[in-house]
C-alpha positions in Angstrom: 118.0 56.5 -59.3 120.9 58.9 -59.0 123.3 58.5 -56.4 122.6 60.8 -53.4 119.1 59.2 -53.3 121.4 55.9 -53.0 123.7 57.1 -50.6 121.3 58.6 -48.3 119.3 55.4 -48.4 122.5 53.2 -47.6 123.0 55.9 -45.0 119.9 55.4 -43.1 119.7 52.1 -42.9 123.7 51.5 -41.5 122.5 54.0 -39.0 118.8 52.5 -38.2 120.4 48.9 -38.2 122.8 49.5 -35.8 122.1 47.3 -32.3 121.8 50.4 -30.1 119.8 52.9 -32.7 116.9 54.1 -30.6 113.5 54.6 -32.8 111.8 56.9 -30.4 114.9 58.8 -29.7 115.1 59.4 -33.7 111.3 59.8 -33.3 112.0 62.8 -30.8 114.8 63.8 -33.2 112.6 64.5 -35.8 110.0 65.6 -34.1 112.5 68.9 -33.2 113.2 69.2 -36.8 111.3 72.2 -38.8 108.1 71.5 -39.9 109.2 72.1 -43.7 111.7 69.3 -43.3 109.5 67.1 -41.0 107.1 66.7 -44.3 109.9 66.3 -46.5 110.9 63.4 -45.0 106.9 62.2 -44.4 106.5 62.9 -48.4 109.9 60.3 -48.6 108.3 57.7 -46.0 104.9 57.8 -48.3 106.6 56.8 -51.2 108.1 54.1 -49.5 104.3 53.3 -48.1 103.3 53.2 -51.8 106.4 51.1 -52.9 105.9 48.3 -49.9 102.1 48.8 -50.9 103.1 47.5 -54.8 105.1 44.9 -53.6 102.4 43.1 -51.0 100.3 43.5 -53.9 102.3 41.2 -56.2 103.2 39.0 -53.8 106.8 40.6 -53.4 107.9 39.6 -50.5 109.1 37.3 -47.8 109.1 36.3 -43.9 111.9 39.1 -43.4 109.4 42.2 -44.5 106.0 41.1 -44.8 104.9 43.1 -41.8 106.2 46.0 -43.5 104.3 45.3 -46.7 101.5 44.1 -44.9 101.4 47.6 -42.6 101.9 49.8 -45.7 98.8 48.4 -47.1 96.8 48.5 -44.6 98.3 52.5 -44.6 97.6 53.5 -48.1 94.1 51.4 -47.8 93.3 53.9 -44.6 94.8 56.8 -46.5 92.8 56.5 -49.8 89.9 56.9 -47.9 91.0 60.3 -46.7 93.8 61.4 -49.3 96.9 63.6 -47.6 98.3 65.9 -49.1 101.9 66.8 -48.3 102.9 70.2 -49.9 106.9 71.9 -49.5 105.5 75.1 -47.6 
């Protein structure tokens, strides 16, 4: 891992953690992004689906993020049945 992946990461979540972050306004945020970058940052979230999705399957985690392991398999199940593919168009 090189360190802007790292800082961005660190980034995000001080912002997302913070009491009066807003999901669907950074929802809506995105949404007014360009498309290019919109699936830049879906091709990012996917690989976090598939790293959550490896973890629930080895048992790697705990009461603080099983439902996000849990959900990311239930995601990648759903999306091997009908593969996505996320091109930078």
């Amino acid at each position: 891992m090189t360190a802007i992946e790292r800082k961005t990461a660190e980034k995000l979540i001080a912002a997302i953690s913070q009491p009066n972050f807003s999901n669907v306004v950074f929802a809506d945020a995105i949404r007014n992004q360009h498309p290019t970058h919109q699936q830049s940052l879906m091709r990012a979230l996917m690989a976090c689906v598939d790293t959550w999705y490896e973890m629930y399957g080895l048992g790697y985690y705990d009461g603080r993020n099983e439902g996000t392991c849990f959900a990311a398999a239930r995601m990648r199940e759903a999306l091997d049945q009908s593969p996505i593919h996320l091109p930078y168009v």
